[in-house]
TIGUTI-18447 format. One record per residue: y, z, x of N, C-alpha, C, CB in turn; residue in one letter; residue number from 1. Coordinates in pm, whole numbers. Glycine has a CB too. Example, Ala and Ser with C-alpha at 12.3 -4.5 7.8 and 13.67 -1.06 7.14 Angstrom:
<atoms>
<atom n_y="-569" n_z="780" n_x="1319" ca_y="-450" ca_z="780" ca_x="1230" c_y="-330" c_z="780" c_x="1320" cb_y="-447" cb_z="905" cb_x="1131" rest="A" nr="1"/>
<atom n_y="-225" n_z="708" n_x="1285" ca_y="-106" ca_z="714" ca_x="1367" c_y="3" c_z="787" c_x="1290" cb_y="-60" cb_z="572" cb_x="1408" rest="S" nr="2"/>
</atoms>
This chain:
<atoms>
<atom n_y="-1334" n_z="-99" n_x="-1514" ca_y="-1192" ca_z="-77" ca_x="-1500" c_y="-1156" c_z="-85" c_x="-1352" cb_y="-1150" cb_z="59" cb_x="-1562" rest="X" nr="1"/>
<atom n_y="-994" n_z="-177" n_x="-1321" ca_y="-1004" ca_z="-196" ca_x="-1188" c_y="-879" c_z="-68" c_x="-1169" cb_y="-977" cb_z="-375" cb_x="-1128" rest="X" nr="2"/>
<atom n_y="-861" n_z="-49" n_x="-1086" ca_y="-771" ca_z="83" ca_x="-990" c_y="-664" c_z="19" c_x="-869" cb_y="-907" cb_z="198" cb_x="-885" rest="X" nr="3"/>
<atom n_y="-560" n_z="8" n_x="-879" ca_y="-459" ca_z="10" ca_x="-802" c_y="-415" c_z="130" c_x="-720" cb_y="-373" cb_z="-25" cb_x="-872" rest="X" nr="4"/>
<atom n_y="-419" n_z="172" n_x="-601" ca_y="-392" ca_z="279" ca_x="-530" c_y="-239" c_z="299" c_x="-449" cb_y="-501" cb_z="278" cb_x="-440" rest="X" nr="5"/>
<atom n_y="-155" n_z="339" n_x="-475" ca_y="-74" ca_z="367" ca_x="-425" c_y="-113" c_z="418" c_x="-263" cb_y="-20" cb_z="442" cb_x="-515" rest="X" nr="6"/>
<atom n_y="0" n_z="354" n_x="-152" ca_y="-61" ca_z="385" ca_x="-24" c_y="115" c_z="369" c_x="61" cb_y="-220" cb_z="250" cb_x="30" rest="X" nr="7"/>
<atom n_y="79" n_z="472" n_x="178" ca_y="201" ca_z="423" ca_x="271" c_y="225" c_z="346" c_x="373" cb_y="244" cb_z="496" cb_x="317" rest="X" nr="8"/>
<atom n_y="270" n_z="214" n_x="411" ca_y="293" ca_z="121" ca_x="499" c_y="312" c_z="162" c_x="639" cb_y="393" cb_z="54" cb_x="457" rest="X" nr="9"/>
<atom n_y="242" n_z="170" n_x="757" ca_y="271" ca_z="231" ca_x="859" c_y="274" c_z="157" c_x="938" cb_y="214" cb_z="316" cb_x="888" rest="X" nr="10"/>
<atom n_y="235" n_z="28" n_x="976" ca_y="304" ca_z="-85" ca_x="1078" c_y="267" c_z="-223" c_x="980" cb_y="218" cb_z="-93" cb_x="1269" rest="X" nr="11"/>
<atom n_y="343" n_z="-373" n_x="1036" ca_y="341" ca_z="-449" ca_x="963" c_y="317" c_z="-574" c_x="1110" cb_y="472" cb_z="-437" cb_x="852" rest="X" nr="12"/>
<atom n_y="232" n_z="-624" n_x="1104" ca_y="195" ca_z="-712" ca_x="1194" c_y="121" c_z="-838" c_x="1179" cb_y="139" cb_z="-653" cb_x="1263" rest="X" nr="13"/>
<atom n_y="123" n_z="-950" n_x="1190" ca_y="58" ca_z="-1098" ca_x="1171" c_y="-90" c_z="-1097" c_x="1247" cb_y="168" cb_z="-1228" cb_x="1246" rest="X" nr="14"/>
<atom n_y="-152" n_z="-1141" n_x="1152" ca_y="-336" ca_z="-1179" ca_x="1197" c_y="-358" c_z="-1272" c_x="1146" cb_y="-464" cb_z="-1089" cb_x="1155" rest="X" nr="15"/>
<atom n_y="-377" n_z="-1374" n_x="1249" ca_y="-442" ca_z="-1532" ca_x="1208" c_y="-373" c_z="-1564" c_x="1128" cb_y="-582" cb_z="-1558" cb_x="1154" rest="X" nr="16"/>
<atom n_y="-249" n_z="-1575" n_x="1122" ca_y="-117" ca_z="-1662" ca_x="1045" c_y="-82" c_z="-1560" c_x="915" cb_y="-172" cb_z="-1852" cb_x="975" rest="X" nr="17"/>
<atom n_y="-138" n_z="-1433" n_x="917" ca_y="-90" ca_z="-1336" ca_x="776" c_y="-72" c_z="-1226" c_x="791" cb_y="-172" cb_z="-1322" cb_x="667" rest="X" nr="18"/>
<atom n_y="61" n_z="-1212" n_x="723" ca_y="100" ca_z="-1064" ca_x="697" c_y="30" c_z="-994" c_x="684" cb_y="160" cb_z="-1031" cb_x="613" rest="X" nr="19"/>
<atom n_y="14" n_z="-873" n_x="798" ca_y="-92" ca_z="-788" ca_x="690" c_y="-24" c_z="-597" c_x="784" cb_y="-354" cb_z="-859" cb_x="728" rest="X" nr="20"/>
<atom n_y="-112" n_z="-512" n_x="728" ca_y="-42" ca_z="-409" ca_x="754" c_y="-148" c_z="-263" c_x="746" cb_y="83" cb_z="-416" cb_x="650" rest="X" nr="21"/>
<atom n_y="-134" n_z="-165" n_x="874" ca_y="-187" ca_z="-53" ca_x="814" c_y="-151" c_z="48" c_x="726" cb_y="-215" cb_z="-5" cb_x="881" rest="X" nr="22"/>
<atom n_y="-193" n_z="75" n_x="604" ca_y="-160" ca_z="163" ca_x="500" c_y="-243" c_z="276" c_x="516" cb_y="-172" cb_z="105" cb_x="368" rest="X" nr="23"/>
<atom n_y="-175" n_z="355" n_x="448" ca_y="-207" ca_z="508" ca_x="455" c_y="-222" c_z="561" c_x="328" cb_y="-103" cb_z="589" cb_x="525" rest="X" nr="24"/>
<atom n_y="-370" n_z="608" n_x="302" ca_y="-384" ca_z="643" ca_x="142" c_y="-428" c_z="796" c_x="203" cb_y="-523" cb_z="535" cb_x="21" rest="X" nr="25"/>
<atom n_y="-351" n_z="882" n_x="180" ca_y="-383" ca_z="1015" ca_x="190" c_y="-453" c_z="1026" c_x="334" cb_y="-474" cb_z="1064" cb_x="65" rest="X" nr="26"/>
<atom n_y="-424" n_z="1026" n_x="426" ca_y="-520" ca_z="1025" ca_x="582" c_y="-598" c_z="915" c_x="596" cb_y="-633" cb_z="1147" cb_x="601" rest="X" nr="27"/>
<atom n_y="-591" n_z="816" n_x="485" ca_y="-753" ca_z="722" ca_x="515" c_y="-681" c_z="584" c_x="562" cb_y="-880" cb_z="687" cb_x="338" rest="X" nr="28"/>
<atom n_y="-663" n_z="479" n_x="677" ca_y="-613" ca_z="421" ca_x="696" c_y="-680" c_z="275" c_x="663" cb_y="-577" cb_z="465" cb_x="791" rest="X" nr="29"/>
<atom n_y="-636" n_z="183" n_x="583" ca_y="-694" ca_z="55" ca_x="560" c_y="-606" c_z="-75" c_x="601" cb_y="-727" cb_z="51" cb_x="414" rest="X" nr="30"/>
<atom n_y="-663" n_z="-170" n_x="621" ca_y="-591" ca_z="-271" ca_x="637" c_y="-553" c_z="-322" c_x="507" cb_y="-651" cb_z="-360" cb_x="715" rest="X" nr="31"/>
<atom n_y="-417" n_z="-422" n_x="514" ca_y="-370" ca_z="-492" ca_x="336" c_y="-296" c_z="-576" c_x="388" cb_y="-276" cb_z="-395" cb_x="200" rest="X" nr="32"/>
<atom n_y="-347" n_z="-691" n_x="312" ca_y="-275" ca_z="-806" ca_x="320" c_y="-149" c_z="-823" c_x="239" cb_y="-357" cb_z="-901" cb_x="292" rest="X" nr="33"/>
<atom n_y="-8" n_z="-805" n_x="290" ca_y="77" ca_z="-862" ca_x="238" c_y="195" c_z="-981" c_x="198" cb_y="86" cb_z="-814" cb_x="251" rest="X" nr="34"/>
<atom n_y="91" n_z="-1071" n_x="206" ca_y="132" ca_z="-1210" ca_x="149" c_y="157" c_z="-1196" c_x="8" cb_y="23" cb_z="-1322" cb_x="169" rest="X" nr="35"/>
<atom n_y="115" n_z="-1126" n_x="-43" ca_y="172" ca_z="-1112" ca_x="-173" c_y="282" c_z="-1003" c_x="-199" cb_y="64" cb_z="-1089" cb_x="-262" rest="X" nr="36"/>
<atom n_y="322" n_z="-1013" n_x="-106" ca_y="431" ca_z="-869" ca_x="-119" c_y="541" c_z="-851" c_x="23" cb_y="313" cb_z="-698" cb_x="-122" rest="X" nr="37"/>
<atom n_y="577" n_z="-970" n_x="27" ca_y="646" ca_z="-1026" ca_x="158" c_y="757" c_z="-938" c_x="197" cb_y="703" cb_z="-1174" cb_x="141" rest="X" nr="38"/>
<atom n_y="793" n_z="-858" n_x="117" ca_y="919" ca_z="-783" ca_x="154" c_y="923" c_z="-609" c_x="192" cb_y="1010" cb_z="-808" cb_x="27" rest="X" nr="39"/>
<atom n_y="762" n_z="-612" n_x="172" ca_y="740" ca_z="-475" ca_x="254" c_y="739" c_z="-449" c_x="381" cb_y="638" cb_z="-427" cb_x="234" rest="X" nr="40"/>
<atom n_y="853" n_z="-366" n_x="379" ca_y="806" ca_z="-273" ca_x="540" c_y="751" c_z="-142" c_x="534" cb_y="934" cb_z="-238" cb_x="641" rest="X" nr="41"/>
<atom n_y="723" n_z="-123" n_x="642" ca_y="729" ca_z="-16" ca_x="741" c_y="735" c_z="108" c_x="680" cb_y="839" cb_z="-29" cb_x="828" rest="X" nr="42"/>
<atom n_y="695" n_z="200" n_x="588" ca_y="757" ca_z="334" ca_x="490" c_y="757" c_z="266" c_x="363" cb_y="931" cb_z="402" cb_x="528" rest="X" nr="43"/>
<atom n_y="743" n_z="179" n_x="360" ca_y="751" ca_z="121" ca_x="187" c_y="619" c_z="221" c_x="126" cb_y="703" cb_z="-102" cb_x="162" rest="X" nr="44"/>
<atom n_y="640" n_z="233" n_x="-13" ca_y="502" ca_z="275" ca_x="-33" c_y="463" c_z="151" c_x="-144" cb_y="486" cb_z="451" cb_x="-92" rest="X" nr="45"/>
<atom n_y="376" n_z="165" n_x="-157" ca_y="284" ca_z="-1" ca_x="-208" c_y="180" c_z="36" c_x="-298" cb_y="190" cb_z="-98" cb_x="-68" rest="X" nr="46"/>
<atom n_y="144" n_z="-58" n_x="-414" ca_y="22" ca_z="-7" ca_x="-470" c_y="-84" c_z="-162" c_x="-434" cb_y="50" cb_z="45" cb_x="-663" rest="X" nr="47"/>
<atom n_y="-151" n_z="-36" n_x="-418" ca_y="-274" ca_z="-150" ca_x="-355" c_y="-406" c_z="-227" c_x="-454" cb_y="-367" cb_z="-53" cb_x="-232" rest="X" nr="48"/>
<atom n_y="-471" n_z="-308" n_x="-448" ca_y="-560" ca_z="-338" ca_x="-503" c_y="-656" c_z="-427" c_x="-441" cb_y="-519" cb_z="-370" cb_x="-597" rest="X" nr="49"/>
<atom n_y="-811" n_z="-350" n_x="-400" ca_y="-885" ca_z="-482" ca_x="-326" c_y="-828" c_z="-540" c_x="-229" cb_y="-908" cb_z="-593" cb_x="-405" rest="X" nr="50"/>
<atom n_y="-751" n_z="-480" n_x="-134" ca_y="-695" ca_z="-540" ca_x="26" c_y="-573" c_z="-554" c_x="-31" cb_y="-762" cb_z="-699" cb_x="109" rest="X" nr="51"/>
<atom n_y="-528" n_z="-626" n_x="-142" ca_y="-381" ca_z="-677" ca_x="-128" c_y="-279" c_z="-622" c_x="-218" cb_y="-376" cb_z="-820" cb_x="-149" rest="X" nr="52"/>
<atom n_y="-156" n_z="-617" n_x="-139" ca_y="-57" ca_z="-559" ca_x="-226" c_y="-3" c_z="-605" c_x="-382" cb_y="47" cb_z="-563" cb_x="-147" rest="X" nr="53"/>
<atom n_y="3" n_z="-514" n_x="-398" ca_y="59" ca_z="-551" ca_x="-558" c_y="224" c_z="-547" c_x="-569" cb_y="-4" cb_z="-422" cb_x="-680" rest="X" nr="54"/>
<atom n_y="280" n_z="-452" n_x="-566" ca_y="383" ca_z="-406" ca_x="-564" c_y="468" c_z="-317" c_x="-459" cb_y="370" cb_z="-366" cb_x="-651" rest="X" nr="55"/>
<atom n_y="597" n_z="-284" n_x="-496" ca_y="653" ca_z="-174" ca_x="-413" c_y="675" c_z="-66" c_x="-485" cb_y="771" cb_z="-203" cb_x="-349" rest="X" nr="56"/>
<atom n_y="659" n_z="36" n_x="-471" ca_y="700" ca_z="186" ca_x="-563" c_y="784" c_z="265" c_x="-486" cb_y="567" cb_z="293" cb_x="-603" rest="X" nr="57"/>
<atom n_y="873" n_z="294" n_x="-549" ca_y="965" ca_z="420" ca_x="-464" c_y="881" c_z="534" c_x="-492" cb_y="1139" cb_z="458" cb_x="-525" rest="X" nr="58"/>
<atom n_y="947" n_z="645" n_x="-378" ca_y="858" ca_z="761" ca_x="-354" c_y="823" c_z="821" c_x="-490" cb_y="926" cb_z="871" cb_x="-258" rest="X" nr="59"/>
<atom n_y="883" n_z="812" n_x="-556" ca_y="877" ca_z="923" ca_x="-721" c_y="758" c_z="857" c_x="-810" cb_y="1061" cb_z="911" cb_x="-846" rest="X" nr="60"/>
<atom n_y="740" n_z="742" n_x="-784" ca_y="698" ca_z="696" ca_x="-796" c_y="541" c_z="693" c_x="-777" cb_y="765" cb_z="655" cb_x="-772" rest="X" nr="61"/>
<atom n_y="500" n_z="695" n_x="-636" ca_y="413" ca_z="675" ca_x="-579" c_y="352" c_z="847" c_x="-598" cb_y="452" cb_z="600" cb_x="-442" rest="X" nr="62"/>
<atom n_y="460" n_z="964" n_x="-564" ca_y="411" ca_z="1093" ca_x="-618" c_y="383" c_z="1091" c_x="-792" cb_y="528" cb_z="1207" cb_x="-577" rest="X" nr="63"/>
<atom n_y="401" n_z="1023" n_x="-805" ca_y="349" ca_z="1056" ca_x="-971" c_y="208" c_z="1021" c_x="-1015" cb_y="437" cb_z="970" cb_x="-1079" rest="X" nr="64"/>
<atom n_y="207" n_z="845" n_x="-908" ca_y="80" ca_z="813" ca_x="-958" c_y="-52" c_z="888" c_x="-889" cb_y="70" cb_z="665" cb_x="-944" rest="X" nr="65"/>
<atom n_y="8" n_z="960" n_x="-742" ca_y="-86" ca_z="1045" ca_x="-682" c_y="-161" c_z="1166" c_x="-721" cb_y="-38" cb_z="1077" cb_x="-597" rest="X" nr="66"/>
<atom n_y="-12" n_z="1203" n_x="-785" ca_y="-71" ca_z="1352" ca_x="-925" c_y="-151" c_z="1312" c_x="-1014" cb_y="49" cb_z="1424" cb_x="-1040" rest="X" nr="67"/>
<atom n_y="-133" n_z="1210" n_x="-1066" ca_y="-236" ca_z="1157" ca_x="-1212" c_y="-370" c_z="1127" c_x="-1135" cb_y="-171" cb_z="983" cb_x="-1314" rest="X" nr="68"/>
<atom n_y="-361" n_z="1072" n_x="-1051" ca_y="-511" ca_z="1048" ca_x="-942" c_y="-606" c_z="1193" c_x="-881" cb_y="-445" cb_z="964" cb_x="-773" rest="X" nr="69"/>
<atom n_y="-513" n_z="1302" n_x="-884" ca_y="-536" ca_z="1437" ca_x="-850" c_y="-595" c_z="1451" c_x="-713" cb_y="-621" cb_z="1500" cb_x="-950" rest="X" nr="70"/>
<atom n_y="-466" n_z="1338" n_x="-683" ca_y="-492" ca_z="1342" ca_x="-506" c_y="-360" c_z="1426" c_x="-431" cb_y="-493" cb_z="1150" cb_x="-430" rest="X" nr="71"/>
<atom n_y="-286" n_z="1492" n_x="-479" ca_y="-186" ca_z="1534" ca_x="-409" c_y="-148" c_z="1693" c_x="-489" cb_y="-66" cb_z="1410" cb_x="-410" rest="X" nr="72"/>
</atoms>
């Protein structure tokens, strides 16, 4: 079973011709490529999968799937 992680967007900057961005999953900071998700900024919160974005989630959102994860 694969896992999508909800995470928070904290800068958005180009590497070697691609979107990409540091996210914030509970204190743990990863890089994510968002070429697939071109319209995130900055505070967006995002669900992640394997480096790259999936989606955008509003906050209620993103707290819900954090509770079911029993990370928050």
């Amino acid at each position: 079973m694969c896992l999508a992680v909800p995470g928070q967007v904290r800068d958005v900057r180009e590497d070697a011709g691609l979107r990409v961005a540091s996210v914030d999953f509970g204190g743990v900071r990863r890089e994510v490529c968002l070429e697939t998700l071109p319209q995130a900024r900055a505070g967006d919160w995002i669900l992640v999968h394997a480096g790259f974005a999936l989606q955008c989630l509003d906050e209620a959102a993103a707290a819900e799937l954090l509770a079911w994860y029993g990370e928050s």
